[in-house]
C-alpha positions in Angstrom: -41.0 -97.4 -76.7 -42.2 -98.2 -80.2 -46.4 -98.1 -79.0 -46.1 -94.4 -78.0 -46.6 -93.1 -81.6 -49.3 -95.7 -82.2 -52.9 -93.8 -83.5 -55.9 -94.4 -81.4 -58.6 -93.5 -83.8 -61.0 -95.1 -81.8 -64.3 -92.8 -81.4 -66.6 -92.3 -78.7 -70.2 -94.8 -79.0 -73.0 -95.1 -76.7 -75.0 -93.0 -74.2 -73.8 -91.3 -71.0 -69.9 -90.8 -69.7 -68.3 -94.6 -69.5 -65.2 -93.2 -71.7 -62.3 -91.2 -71.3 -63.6 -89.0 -74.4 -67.2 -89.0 -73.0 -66.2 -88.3 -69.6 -63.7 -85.0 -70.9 -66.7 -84.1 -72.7 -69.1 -84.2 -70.0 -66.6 -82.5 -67.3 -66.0 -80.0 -69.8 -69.5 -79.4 -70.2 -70.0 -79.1 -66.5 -66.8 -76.7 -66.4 -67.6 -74.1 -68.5 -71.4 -74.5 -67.2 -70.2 -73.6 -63.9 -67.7 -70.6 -64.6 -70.6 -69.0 -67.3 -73.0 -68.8 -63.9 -70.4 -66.9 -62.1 -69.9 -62.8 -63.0 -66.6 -62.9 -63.9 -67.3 -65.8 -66.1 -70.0 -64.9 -68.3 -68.1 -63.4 -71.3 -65.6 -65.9 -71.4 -65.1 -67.8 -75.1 -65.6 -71.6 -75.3 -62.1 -71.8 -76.8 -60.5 -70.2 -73.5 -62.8 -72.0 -70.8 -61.7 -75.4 -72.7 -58.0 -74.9 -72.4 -58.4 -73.8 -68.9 -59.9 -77.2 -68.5 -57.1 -79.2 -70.3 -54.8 -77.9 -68.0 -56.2 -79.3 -65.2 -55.5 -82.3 -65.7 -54.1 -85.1 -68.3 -56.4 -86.6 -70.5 -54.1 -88.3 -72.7 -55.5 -90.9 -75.2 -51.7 -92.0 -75.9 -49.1 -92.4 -73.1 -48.5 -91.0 -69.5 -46.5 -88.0 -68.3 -44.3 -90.2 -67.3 -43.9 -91.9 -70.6 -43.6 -88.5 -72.8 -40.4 -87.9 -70.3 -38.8 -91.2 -71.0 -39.4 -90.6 -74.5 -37.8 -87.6 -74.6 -34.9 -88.2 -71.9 -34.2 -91.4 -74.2 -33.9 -89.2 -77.7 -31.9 -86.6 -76.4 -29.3 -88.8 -75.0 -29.1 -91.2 -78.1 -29.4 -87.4 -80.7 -26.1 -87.9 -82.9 -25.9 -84.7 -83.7 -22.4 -82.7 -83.3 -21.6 -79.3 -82.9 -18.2 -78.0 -83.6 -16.8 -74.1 -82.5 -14.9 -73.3 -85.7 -13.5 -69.4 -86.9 -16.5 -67.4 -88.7 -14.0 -67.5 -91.8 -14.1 -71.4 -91.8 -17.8 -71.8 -92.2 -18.8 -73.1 -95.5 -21.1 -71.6 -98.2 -21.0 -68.0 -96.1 -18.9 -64.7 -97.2 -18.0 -62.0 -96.3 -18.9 -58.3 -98.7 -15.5 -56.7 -98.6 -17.5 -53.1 -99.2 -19.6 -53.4 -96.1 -18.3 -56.3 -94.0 -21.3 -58.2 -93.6 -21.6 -61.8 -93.4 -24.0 -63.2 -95.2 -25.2 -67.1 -97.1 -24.1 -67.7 -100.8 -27.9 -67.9 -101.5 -28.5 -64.4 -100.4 -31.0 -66.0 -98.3 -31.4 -67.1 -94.4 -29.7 -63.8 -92.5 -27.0 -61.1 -92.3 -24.4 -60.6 -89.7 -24.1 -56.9 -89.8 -23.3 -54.0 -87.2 -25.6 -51.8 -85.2 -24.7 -48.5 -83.6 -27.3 -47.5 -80.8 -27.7 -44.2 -79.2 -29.7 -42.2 -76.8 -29.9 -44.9 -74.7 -30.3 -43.0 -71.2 -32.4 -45.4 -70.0 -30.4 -48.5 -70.3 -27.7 -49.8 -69.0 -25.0 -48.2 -70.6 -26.3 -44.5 -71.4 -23.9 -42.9 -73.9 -24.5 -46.3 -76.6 -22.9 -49.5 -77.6 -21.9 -50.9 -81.0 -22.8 -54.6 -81.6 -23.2 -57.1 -84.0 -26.9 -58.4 -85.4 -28.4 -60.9 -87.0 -31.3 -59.8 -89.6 -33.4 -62.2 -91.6 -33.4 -61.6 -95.4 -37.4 -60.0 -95.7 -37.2 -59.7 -92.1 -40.3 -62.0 -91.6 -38.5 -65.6 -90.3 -40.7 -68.1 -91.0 -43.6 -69.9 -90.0 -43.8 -71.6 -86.0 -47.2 -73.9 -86.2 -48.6 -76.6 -83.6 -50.9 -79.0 -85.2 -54.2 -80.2 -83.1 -56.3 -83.1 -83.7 -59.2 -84.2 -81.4 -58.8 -88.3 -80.5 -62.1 -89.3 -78.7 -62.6 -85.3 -78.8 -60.0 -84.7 -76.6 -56.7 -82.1 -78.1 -53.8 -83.3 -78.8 -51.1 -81.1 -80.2 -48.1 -82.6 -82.7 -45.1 -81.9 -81.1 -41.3 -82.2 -82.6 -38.2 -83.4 -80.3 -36.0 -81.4 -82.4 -32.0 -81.1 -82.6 -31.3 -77.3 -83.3 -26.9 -76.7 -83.1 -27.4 -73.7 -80.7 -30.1 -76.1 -78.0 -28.9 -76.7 -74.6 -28.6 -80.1 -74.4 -29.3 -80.5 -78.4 -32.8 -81.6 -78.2 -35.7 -79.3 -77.3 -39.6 -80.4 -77.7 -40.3 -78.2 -80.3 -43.6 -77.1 -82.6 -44.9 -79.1 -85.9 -43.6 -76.4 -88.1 -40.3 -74.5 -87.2 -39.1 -73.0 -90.6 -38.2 -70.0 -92.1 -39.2 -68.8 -95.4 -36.4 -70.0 -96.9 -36.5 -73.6 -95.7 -40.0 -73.2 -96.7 -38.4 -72.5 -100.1 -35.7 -75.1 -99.5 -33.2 -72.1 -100.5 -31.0 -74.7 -98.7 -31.9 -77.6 -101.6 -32.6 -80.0 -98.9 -36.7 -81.5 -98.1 -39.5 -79.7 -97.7 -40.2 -79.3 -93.6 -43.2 -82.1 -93.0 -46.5 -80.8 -92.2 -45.6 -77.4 -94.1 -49.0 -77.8 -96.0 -51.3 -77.7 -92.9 -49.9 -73.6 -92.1 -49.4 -72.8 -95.6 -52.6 -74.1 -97.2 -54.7 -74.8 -94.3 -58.3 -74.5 -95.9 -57.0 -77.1 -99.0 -56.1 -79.7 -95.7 -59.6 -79.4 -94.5 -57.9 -77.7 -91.3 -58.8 -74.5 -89.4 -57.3 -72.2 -88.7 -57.4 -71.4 -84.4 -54.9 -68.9 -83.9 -52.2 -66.9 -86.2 -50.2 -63.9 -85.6 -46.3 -62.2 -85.7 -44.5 -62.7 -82.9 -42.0 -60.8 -81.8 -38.1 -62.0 -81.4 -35.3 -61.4 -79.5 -34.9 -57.6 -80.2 -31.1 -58.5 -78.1 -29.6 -59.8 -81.1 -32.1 -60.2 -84.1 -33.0 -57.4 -85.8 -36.4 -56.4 -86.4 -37.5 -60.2 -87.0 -41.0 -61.6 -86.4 -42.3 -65.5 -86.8 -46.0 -66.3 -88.0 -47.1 -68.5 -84.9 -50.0 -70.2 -86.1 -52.4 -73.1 -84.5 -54.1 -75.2 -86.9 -56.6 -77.5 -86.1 -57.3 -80.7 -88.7 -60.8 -82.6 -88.5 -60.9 -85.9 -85.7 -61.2 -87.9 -89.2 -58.3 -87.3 -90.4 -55.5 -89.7 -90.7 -52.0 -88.4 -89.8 -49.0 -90.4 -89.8 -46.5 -89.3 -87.1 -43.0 -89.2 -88.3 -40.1 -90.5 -85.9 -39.1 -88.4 -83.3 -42.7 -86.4 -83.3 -45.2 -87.5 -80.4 -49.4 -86.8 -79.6 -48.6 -84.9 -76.6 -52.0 -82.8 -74.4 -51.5 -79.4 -73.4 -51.5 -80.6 -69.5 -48.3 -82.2 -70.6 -46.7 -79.7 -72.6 -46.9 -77.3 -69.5 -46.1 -79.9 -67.2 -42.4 -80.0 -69.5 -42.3 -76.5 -68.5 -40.9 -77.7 -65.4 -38.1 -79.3 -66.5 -34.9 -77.2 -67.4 -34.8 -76.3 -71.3 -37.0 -79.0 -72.6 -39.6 -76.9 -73.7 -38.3 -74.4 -76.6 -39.9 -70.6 -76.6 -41.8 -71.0 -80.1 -44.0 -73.4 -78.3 -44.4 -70.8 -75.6 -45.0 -67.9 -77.4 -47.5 -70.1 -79.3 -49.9 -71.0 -76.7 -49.3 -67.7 -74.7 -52.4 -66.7 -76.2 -54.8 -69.4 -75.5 
C-alpha cells in the first residue's frame, strides 16, 4: 500500500463548492453559522466548532478508514521487534546504588526505580499504607508528546506514528509525531534525533503555530510525579513535509474512529486532543 503516504498538495481553484476542500469549507461555514444562531452556541471558538465538525465525518484527502486499518493491521503483524522477560540484574547499561538500592541508567539520565512508602491512606483501598516500587524521571518533566497538523485542500490532517514501544500490547500502537523524552531529545542514549523534534521545539523558526500546549499529567500508579508537554502544532498548507515510513496523514474522524478498536490508539494521542 505504497500510494497511502503519497502528498496531495493539490489546492482548491475556482468559484463555488465542486471540491472536497471547497465543499469542507462551505459545510463548515454553514456549521458553525448554524450553532453561533442558537444560545448555547454563541460563545463558542472557531477552533472548537471546527473539530466538532471534523468529527462528523471523514474528509480525508489521502485514503479511506478502511485503508488507514489495513495499513496498520498490515505493520503490526510484519513489526520485527522482540521483547524478551530477563532478571532486572541482566539488563545492560543499568545499576544498581548499593547505598540506596535504586536502579538507575549509566547516563544518570531517563528514570529511577526507587521505593515509595504511603500512608494515611483511609480512603483507599488498603487504609493502614502499602510500600511499592516507582518509576521517576530524571527532572521529573518526561518529554515532549506533539501531533503535527497540516491543512491539504484546507482540510486537517494530523501526522500520526505507528510506533513499536517494548511494553505495547500487540507491539504497535498509532502513536503522536513526537513521543520523546528530554533525554532522547538530548540523545542521552547516543542514538538519532526523534524526526519532527524541530516543529515542538522551535516551532515559530518552522513557520508553524503553535494550537495547543500544556503538562499533562501521568500515571500517578506507578510514575512519580511525572508530566509530558502535549503540544499541537500546526505548519502552513505550503509547506512541504516528507512522511517518513511507518508515519501516515490520518483526519481526526479517523483517529477517533481507531478508538474503537482494542489498543490501537495509544493515551498520548488521547490526552492530546482531550482538549480540543
Amino acid at each position: 500500500m505504497t500510494a497511502l503516504n503519497d502528498t496531495i498538495t493539490a489546492k482548491p481553484t475556482g468559484g463555488g463548492c465542486g471540491r472536497k476542500g471547497e465543499l469542507y469549507t462551505c459545510a463548515l461555514r454553514d456549521y458553525i453559522k448554524h450553532v453561533r444562531s442558537q444560545p448555547w452556541g454563541a460563545a463558542a471558538t472557531d477552533a472548537r466548532l471546527e473539530h466538532q465538525f471534523e468529527c462528523l465525518q471523514d474528509w480525508s484527502v489521502f485514503h479511506t478508514q478502511a485503508e488507514i486499518e489495513q495499513w496498520f493491521i498490515e505493520r503490526r503483524n510484519r513489526c520485527p521487534m522482540e521483547t524478551e522477560v530477563i532478571p532486572l540484574r541482566d539488563v545492560q547499561g543499568w545499576h544498581t546504588d548499593p547505598a540506596t538500592g535504586n536502579m538507575r541508567h549509566e547516563s544518570e539520565e531517563f528514570f529511577i526505580v526507587h521505593g515509595v512508602r504511603c500512608t494515611q491512606t483511609l480512603d483507599r483501598e488498603v487504609a493502614k499504607g502499602w510500600d511499592q516500587p516507582f518509576l521517576t524521571q530524571v527532572g521529573y518533566d518526561g518529554g515532549r508528546l506533539g501531533i503535527l497538523r497540516k491543512r491539504f485542500q484546507g482540510i486537517p490532517h494530523y501526522l500520526i506514528e505507528a510506533k513499536a514501544e517494548p511494553g505495547n500490547y500487540a507491539k504497535l500502537q498509532l502513536s503522536p509525531t513526537l513521543q520523546a523524552t528530554f533525554s532522547n531529545l538530548g540523545r542521552a542514549h547516543r542514538g538519532k534525533k526523534p524526526r519532527f523534534a524541530e516543529y515542538f521545539e522551535q516551532a515559530e523558526e518552522c513557520s508553524a503555530t503553535v494550537l495547543y500546549s500544556a503538562w499533562l499529567s501521568e500515571d500517578g500508579g506507578r510514575l512519580y510525579l511525572k508530566r509530558n508537554m502535549g503540544i499541537i502544532v500546526e505548519v502552513p498548507e505550503e509547506t512541504p513535509i516528507e512522511v517518513p515510513d511507518g508515519f501516515i496523514w490520518m483526519t481526526m474522524y479517523q483517529i477517533k474512529a481507531c478508538l474503537w478498536h482494542n489498543a490501537w490508539i495509544n493515551p498520548h494521542i488521547r490526552g492530546i486532543i482531550a482538549h480540543l
